[in-house]
KENU-434682 format. One record per residue (C-alpha): x, y, z; residue in three letters. Coordinates in pm, 1 decimal. Layout:
residues N
- u|v|w|residu
- X|Y|Z|ALA .
...
***
This chain:
residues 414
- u|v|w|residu
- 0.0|0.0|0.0|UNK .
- 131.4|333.5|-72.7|UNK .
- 158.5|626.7|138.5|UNK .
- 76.3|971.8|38.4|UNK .
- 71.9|1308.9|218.1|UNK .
- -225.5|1548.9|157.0|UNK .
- -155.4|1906.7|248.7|UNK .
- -462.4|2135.2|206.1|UNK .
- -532.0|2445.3|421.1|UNK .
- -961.7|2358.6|330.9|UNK .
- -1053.1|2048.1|551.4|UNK .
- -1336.5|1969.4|788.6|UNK .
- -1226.6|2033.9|1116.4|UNK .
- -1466.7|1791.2|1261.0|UNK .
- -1805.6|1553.0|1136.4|UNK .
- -2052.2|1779.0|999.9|UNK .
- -1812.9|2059.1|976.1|UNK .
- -1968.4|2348.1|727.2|UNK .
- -1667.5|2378.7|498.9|UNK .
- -1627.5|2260.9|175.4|UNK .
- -1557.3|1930.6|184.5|UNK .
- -1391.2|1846.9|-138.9|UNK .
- -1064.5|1744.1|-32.6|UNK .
- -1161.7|1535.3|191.0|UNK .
- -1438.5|1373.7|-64.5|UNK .
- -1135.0|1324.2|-308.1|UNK .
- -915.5|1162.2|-28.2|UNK .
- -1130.7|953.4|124.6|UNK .
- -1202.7|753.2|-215.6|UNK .
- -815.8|755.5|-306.9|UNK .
- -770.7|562.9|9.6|UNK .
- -1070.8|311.3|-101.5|UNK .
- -792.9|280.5|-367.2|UNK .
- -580.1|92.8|-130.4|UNK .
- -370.7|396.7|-118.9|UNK .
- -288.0|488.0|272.8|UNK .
- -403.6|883.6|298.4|UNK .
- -205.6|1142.3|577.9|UNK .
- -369.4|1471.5|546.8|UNK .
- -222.3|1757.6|666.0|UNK .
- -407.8|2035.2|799.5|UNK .
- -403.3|2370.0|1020.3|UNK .
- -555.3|2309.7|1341.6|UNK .
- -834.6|2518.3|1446.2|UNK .
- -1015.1|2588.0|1810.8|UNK .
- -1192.3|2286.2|1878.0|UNK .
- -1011.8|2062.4|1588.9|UNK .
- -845.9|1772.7|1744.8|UNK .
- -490.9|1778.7|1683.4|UNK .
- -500.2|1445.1|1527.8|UNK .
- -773.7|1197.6|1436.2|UNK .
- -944.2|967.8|1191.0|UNK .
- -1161.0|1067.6|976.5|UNK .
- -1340.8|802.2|732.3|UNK .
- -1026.5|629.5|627.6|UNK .
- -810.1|911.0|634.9|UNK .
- -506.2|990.6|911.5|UNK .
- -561.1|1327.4|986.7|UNK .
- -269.6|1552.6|1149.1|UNK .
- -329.1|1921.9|1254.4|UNK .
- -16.1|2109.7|1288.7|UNK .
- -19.0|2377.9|1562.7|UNK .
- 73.1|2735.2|1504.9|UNK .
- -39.5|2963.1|1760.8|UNK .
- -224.2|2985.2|2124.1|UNK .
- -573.3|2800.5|2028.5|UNK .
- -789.8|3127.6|2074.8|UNK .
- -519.4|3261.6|1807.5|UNK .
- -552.4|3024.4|1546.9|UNK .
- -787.3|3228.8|1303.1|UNK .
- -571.9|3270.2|994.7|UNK .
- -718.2|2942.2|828.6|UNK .
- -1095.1|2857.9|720.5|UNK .
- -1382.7|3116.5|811.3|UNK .
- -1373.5|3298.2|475.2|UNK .
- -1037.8|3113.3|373.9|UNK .
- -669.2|3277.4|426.7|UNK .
- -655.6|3565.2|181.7|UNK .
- -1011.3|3690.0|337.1|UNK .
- -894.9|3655.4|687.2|UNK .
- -570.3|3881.3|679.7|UNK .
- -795.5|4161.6|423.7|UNK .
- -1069.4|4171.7|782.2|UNK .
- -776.1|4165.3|1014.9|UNK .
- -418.4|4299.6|923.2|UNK .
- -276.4|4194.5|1199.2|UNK .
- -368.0|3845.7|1134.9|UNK .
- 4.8|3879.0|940.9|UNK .
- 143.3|3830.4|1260.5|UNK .
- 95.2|3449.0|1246.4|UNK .
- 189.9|3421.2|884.9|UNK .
- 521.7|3337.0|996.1|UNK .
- 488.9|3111.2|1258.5|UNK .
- 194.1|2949.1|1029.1|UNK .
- 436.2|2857.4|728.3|UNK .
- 725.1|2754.8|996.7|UNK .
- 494.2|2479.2|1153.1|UNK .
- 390.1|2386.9|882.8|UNK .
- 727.2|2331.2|745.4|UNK .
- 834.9|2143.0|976.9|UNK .
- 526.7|1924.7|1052.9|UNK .
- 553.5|1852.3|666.0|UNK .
- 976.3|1726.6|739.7|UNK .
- 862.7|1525.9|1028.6|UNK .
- 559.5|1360.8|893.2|UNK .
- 762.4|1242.1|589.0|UNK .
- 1068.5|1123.1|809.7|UNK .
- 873.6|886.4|1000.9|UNK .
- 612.6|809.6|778.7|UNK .
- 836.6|802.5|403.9|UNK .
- 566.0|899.3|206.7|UNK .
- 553.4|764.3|-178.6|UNK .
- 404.4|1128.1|-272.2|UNK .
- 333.9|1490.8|-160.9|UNK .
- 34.0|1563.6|-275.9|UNK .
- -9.2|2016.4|-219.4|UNK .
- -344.0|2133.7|-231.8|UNK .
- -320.5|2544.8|-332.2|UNK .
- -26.8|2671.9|-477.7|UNK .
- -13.7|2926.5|-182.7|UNK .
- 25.0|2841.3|90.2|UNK .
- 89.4|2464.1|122.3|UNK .
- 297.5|2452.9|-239.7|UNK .
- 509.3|2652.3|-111.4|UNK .
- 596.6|2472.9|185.7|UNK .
- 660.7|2137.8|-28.7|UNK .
- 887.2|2343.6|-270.6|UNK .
- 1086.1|2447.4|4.8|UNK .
- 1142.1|2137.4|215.7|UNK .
- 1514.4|2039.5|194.8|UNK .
- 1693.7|1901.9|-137.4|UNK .
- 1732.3|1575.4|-33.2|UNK .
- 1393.3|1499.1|37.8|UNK .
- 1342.7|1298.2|-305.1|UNK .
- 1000.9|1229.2|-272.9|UNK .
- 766.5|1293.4|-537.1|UNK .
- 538.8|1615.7|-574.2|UNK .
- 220.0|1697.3|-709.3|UNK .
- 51.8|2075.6|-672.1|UNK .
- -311.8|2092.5|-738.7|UNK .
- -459.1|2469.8|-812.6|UNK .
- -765.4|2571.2|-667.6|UNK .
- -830.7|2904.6|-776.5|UNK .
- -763.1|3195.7|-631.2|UNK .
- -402.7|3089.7|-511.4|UNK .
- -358.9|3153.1|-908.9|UNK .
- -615.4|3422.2|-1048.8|UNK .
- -550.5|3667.2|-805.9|UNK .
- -165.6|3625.1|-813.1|UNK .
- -79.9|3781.0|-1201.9|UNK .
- 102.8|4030.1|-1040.9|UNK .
- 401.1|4155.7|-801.3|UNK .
- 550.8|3882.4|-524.6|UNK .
- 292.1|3611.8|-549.1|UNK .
- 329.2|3577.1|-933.9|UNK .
- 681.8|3537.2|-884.9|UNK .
- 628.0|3277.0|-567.1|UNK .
- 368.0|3096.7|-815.6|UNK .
- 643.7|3021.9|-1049.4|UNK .
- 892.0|2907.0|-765.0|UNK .
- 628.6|2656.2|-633.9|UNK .
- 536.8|2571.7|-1018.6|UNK .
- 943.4|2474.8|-1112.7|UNK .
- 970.2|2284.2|-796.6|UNK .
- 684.9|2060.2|-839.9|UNK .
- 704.8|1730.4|-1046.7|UNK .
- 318.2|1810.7|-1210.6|UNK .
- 40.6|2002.3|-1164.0|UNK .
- -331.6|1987.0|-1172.7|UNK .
- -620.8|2224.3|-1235.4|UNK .
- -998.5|2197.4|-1205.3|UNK .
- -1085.1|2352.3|-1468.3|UNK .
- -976.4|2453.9|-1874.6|UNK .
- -973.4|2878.3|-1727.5|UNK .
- -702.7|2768.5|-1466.4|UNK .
- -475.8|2557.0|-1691.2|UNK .
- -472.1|2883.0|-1921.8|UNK .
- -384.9|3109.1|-1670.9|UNK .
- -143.3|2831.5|-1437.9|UNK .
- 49.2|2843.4|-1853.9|UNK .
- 57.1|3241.1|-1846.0|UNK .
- 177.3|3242.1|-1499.6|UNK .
- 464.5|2969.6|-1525.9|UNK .
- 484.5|2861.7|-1899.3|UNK .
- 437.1|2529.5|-1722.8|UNK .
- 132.8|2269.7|-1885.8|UNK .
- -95.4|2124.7|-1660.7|UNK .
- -352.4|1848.6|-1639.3|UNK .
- -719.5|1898.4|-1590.6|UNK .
- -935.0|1717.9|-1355.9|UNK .
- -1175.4|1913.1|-1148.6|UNK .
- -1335.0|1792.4|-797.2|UNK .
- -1633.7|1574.3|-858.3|UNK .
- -1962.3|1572.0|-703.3|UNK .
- -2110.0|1259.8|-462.3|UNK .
- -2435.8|1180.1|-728.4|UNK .
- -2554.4|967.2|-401.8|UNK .
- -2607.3|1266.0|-210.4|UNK .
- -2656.4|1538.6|-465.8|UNK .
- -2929.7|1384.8|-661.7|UNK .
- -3314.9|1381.6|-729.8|UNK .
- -3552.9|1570.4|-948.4|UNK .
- -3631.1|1991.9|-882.2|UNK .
- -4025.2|2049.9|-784.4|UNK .
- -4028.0|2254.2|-1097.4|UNK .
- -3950.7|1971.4|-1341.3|UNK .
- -4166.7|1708.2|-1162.7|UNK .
- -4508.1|1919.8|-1231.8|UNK .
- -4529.6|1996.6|-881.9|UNK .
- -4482.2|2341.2|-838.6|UNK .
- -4498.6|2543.2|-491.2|UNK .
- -4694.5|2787.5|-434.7|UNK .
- -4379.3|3052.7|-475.2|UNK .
- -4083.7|3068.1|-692.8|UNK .
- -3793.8|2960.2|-521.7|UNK .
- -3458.0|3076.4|-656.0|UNK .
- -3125.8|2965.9|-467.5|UNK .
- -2755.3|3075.7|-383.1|UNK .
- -2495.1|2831.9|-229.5|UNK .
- -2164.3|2995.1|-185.7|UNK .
- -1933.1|3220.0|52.6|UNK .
- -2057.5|3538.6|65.3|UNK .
- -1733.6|3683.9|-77.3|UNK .
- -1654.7|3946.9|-353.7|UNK .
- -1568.6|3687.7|-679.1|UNK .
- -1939.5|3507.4|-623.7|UNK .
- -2147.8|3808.0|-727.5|UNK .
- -2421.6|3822.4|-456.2|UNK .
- -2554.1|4102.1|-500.0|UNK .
- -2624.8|4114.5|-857.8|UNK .
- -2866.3|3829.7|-805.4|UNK .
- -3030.4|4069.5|-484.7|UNK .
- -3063.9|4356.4|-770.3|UNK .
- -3212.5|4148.4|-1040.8|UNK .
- -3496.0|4002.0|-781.4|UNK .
- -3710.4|4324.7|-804.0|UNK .
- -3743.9|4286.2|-1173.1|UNK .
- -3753.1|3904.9|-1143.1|UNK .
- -4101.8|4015.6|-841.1|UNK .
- -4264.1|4207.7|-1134.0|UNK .
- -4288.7|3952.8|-1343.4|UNK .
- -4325.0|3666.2|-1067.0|UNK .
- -4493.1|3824.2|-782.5|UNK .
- -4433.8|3498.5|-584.6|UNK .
- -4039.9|3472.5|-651.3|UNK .
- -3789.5|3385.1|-316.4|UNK .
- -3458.0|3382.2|-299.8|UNK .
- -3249.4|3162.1|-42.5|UNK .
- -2872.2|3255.0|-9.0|UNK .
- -2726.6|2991.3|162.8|UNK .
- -2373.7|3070.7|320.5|UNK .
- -2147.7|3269.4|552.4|UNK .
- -1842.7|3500.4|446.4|UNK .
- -1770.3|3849.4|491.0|UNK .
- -2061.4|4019.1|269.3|UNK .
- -2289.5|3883.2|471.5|UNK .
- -2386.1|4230.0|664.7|UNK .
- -2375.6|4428.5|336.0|UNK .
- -2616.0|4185.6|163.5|UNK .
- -2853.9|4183.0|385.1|UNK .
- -2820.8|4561.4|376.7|UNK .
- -2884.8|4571.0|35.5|UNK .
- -3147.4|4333.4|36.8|UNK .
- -3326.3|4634.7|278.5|UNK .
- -3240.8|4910.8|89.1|UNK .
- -3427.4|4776.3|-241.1|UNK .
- -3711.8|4650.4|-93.6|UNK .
- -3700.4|4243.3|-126.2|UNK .
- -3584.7|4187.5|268.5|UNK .
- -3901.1|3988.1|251.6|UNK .
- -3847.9|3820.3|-33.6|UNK .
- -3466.5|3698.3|65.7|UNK .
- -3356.7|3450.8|316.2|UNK .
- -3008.9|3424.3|432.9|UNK .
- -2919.5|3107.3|625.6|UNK .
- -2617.6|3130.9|694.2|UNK .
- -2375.8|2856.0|656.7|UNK .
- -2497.6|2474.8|716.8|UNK .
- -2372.6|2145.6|744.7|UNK .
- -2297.2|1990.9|409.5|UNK .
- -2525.1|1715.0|493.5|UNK .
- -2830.4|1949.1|478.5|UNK .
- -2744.9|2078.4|118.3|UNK .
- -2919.2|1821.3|-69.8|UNK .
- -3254.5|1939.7|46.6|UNK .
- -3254.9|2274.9|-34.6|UNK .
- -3124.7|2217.1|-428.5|UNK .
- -3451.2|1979.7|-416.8|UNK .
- -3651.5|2227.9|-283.9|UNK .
- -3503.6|2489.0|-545.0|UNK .
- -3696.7|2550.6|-855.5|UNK .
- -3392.0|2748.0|-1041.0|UNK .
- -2995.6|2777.6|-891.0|UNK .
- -2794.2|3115.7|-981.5|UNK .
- -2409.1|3184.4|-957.4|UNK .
- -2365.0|3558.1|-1042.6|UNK .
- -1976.1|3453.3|-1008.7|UNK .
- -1773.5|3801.3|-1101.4|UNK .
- -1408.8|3878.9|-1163.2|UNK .
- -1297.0|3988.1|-819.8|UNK .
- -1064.4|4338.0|-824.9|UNK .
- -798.1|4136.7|-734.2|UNK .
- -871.4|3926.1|-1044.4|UNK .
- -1011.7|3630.6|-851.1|UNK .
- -1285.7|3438.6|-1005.6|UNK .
- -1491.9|3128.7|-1007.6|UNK .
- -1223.3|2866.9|-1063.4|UNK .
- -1494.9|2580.7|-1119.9|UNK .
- -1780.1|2650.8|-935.2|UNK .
- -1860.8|2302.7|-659.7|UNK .
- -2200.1|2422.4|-626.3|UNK .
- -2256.5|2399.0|-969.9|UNK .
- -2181.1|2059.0|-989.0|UNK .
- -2375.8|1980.7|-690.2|UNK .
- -2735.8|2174.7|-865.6|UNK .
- -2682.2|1991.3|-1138.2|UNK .
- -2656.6|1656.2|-954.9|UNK .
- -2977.5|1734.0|-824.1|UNK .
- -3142.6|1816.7|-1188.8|UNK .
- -3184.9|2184.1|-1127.4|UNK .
- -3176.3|2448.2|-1454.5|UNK .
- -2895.2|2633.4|-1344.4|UNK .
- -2839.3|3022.8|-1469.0|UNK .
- -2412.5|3149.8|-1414.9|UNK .
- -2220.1|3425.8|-1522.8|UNK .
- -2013.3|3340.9|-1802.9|UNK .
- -1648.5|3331.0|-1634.7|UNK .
- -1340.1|3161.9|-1512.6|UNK .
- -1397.7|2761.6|-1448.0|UNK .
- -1812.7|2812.5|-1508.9|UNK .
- -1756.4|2759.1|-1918.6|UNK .
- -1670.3|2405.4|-1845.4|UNK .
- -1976.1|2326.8|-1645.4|UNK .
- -2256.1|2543.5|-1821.4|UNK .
- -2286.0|2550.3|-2251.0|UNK .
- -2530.3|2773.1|-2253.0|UNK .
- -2901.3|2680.6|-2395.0|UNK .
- -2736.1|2261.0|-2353.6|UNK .
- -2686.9|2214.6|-1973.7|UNK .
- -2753.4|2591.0|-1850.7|UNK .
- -2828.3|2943.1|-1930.6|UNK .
- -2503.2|3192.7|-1922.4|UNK .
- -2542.4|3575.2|-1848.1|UNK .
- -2259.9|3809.1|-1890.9|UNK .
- -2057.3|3901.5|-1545.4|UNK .
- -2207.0|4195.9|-1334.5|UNK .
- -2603.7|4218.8|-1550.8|UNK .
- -2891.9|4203.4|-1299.0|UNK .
- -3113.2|4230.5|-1602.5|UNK .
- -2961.5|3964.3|-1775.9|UNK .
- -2994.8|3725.2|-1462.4|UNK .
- -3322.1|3861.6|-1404.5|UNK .
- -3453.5|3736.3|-1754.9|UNK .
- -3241.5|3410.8|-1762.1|UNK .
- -3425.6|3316.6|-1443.9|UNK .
- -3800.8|3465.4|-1553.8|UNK .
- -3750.2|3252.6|-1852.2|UNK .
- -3652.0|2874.6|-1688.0|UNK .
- -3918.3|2991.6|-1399.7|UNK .
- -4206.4|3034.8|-1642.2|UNK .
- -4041.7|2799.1|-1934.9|UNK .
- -4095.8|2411.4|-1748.7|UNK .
- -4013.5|2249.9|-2099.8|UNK .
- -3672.7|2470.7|-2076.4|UNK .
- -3578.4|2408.5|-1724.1|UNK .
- -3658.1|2042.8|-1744.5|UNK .
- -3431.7|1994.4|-2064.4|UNK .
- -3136.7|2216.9|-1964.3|UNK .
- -3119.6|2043.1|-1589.5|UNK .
- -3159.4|1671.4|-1720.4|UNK .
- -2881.6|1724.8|-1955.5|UNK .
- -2716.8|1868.3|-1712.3|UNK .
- -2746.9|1596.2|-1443.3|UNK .
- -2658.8|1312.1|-1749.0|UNK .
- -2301.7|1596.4|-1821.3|UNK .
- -2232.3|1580.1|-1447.2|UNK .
- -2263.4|1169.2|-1465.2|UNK .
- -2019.0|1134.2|-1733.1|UNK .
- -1721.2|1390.8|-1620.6|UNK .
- -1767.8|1455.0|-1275.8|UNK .
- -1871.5|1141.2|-1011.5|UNK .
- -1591.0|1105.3|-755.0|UNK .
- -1507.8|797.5|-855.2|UNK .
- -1419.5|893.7|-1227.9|UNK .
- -1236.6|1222.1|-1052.4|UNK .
- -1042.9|986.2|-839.3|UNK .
- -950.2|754.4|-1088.7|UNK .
- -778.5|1029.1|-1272.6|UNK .
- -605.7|1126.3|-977.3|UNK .
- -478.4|793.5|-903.3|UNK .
- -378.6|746.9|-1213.3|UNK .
- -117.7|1048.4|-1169.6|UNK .
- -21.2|927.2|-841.7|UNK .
- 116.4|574.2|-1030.1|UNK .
- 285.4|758.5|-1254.7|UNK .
- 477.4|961.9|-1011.0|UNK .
- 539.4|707.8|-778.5|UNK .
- 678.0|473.5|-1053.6|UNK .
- 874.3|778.5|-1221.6|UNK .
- 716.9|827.7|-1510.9|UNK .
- 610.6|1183.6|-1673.3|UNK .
- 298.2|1275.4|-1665.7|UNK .
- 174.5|1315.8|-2054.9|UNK .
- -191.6|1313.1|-2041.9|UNK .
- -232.6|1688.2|-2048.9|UNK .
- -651.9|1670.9|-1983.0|UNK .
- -766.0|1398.7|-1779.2|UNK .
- -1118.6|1591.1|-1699.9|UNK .
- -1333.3|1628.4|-1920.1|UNK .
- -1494.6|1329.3|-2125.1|UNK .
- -1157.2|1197.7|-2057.3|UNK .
- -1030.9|811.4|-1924.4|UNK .
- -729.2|792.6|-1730.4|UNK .
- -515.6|531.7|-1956.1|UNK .
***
């Protein structure tokens, strides 16, 4: 059985944790592979410093007083140090820990690979652990660790993790093109998958059973690149034609106060629920109970964007019509008119009529979210995304290159 280290700085700190749980989805099925999975994560206030979870070995490294260890999850790392400078403080001791957790894990364990989640910050710990560590690396891109580092120190620290990296993934075709413009270094595609066990069923709206309202829903972090608040100024044109049309924004981040503030100011604050986050387990039920899903995803000042878009995946697993903004990672998911409607970045009035038309279209909505479900069968299940995966992982362990440049979509691993 072969060992692998998983460093990600994204991980459920507990059962039921709200974050996303992709790494740990991907993971958990690589060690059904008869692969032996160490994940390496930042600990958090209530984490336990180390534990199993599923099959997985899960180490927390340590790098502050527990009431002090905020620079990790909430709104992820970037968001945390822009609502709290001095948050920089612990950027130090943060990469130092885990530095050397990384050394020590890998001299008693001797991993077979290094597997870095983000290019920033865990690729570049792996780049920089010492030369004669010989073990092989893999870096896998999430997003904004690459769009919103084009310029200044991190695009120069994205090309020092790319060179010192034996491949690299993306999850999706917009991050291989900009991961090439960044380091000149090519990339293979394969993009987190979706569990079709959990994420699955038929939307109210194509069954023939419709509710008494209109129910339109957002799953996201509230945060700058997902484009909340286009969707909350397209609703009062989306109420004149559908007097009966609610919106549910499910999630946490740091808009949160200003959205709701919005939703006020132009009149829909009874028309808009905001959940705030909840456990990944309760997701499934409110794509079911969704007649259309919207991801108003924007290109973030700091040129972040929509890398691929998990949520889409998961609406389309559960057959809903799906309207998105037509950027970053979202073209791979959404053609528009076959498995989704597209709207250009920043238009209320173009997500307004997208969503007027699937809401009072059911021949539309039921076409564009069963071939969407049947697209999300074929390219993104787990088990196909972890295939891939392991794939790459043979051929690093056995010391081959790795010269299957898209593994993701409609492709086999050989």
């Amino acid at each position: 059985m072969k060992r692998i280290l998983v460093m990600a700085s994204t991980f459920p700190r507990w059962e039921g944790d709200t974050l996303p749980p992709f790494v740990y989805e991907l993971s958990e099925r690589l060690a059904q592979m008869d692969y032996e999975i160490h994940v390496l994560a930042p600990h958090a206030k209530d984490a336990a410093a180390r534990e199993n979870l599923g099959s997985l070995y899960v180490h927390r490294f340590r790098y502050a007083p527990e009431s002090l260890e905020t620079l990790a999850y909430g709104g992820g790392i970037l968001e945390n140090l822009r609502g709290n400078p001095f948050r920089w403080g612990l950027v130090p001791a943060f990469f130092a820990s885990q530095l050397f957790s990384t050394w020590w894990l890998n001299r008693r364990l001797k991993f077979d690979l290094i597997h870095a989640h983000w290019f920033i910050p865990q690729g570049i710990t792996s780049a920089v652990l010492p030369s004669w560590i010989t073990t092989p690396k893999l870096l896998t891109a999430h997003g904004g660790d690459v769009f919103a580092s084009k310029t200044g120190l991190k695009k120069h620290l994205v090309r020092f993790v790319a060179d010192r990296h034996d491949a690299i993934t993306v999850n999706s075709t917009a991050m291989g093109d900009a991961v090439m413009e960044l380091t000149g270094k090519r990339s293979t595609t394969i993009p987190m998958g979706v569990d079709l066990r959990s994420f699955s069923g038929t939307p109210q709206l194509q069954a023939g059973d419709r509710h008494q309202e209109a129910r339109i829903l957002f799953v996201g972090r509230l945060a700058e690149k997902k484009g909340v608040e286009y969707l909350l100024r397209a609703m009062p044109g989306i109420r004149d034609a559908i007097l009966e049309a609610k919106l549910t924004v499910v999630g946490d981040g740091p808009r949160l106060s200003a959205l709701q503030d919005e939703a006020s100011s132009l009149g829909i604050g009874d028309a808009v629920t905001f959940t705030g986050a909840v456990p990944n387990s309760d997701l499934p039920g409110y794509y079911r109970e969704a007649d259309v899903f919207v991801a108003p995803s924007v290109i973030a000042e700091s040129g972040d964007t929509e890398a691929l878009g998990v949520v889409l995946l998961e609406a389309a697993g559960c057959g809903l019509p799906i309207v998105a903004s037509r950027v970053g990672g979202i073209l791979d998911v959404i053609k528009d008119r076959e498995t989704g409607l597209l709207v250009d970045e920043k238009s209320p009035e173009q997500i307004g009529l997208r969503v007027v038309e699937l809401l009072q279209n059911r021949e539309l909505a039921s076409r564009l979210g069963s071939a969407a479900l049947s697209y999300m069968n074929s390219n993104y299940s787990w088990d196909s995304v972890a295939a891939r995966f392991a794939y790459i992982y043979q051929q690093l362990i056995d010391g081959r290159r790795v010269e299957i440049e898209d593994l993701s979509i409609e492709g086999e691993a050989a």
